[in-house]
Residue frames relative to the residue before (quaternion, step in Angstrom):
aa qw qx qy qz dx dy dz
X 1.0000 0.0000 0.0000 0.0000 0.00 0.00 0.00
X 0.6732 0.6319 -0.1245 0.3634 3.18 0.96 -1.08
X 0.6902 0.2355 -0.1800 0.6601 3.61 1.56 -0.99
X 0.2624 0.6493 -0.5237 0.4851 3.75 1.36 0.53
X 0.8305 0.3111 -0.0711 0.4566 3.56 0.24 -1.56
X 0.5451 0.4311 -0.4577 0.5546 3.95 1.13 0.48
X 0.7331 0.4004 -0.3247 0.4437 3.87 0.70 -0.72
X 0.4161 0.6832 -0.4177 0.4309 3.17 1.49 -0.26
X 0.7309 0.4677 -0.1596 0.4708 3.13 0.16 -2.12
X 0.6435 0.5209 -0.4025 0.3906 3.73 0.29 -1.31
X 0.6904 0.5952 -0.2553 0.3224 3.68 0.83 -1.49
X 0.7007 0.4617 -0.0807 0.5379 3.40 1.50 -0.89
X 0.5245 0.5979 -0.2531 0.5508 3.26 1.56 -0.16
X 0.6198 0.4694 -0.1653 0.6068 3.33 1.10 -1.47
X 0.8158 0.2156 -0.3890 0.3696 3.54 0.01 -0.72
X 0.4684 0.6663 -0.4411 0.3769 3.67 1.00 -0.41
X 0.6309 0.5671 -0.2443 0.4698 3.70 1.06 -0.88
X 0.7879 0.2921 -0.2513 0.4804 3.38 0.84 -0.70
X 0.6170 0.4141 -0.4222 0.5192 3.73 1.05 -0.25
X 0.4955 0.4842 -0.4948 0.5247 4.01 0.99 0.32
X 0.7206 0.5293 -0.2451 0.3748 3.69 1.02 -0.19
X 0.7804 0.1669 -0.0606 0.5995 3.31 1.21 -1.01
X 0.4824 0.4739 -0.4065 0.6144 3.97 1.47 -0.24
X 0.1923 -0.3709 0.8930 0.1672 4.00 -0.60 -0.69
X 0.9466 -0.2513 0.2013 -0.0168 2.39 -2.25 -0.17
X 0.1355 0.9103 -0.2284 0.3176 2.70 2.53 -0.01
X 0.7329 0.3704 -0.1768 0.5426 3.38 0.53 -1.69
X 0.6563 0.4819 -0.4151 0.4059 4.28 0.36 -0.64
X 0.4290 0.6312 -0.4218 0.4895 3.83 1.34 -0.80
X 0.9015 0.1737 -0.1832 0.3516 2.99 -0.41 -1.75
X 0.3792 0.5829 -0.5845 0.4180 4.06 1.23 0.39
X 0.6899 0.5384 -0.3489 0.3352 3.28 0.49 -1.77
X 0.5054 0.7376 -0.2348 0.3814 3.93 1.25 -1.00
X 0.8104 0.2932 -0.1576 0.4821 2.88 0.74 -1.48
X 0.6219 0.4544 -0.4154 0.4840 3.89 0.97 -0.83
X 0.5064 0.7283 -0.2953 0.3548 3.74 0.93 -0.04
X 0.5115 0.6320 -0.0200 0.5819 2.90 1.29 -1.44
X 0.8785 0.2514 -0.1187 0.3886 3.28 -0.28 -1.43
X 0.4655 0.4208 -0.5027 0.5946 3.62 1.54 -0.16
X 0.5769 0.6509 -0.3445 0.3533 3.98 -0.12 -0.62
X 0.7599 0.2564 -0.1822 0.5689 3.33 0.68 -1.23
X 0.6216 0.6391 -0.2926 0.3457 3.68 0.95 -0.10
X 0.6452 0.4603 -0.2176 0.5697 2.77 2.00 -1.03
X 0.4706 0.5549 -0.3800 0.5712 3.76 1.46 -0.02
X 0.5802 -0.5903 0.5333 0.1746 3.62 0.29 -0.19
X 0.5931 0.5324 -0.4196 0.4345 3.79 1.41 -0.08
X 0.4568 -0.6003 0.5623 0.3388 3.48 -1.43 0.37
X 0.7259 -0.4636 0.3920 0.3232 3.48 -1.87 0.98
């Protein structure tokens, strides 16, 4: 379970590094998108 969640983390680590390389800022947009969203539908009263 345990080296599940390091190859996990490593994988997402690794790919974060390279879409900070060739995305720019691409990837923060589409964060900012999503934490956006989810205040929105919260403030509607719908579930996640």
């Amino acid at each position: 379970m345990f080296e599940t969640v390091v190859i996990g983390l490593l994988v997402l680590w690794a790919l974060g590094v390279l879409t900070s390389f060739y995305m720019g800022g691409l990837i923060h947009v589409l964060l900012f998108l999503a934490i956006a969203l989810v205040v929105f539908r919260q403030r509607q009263g719908r579930r996640l």
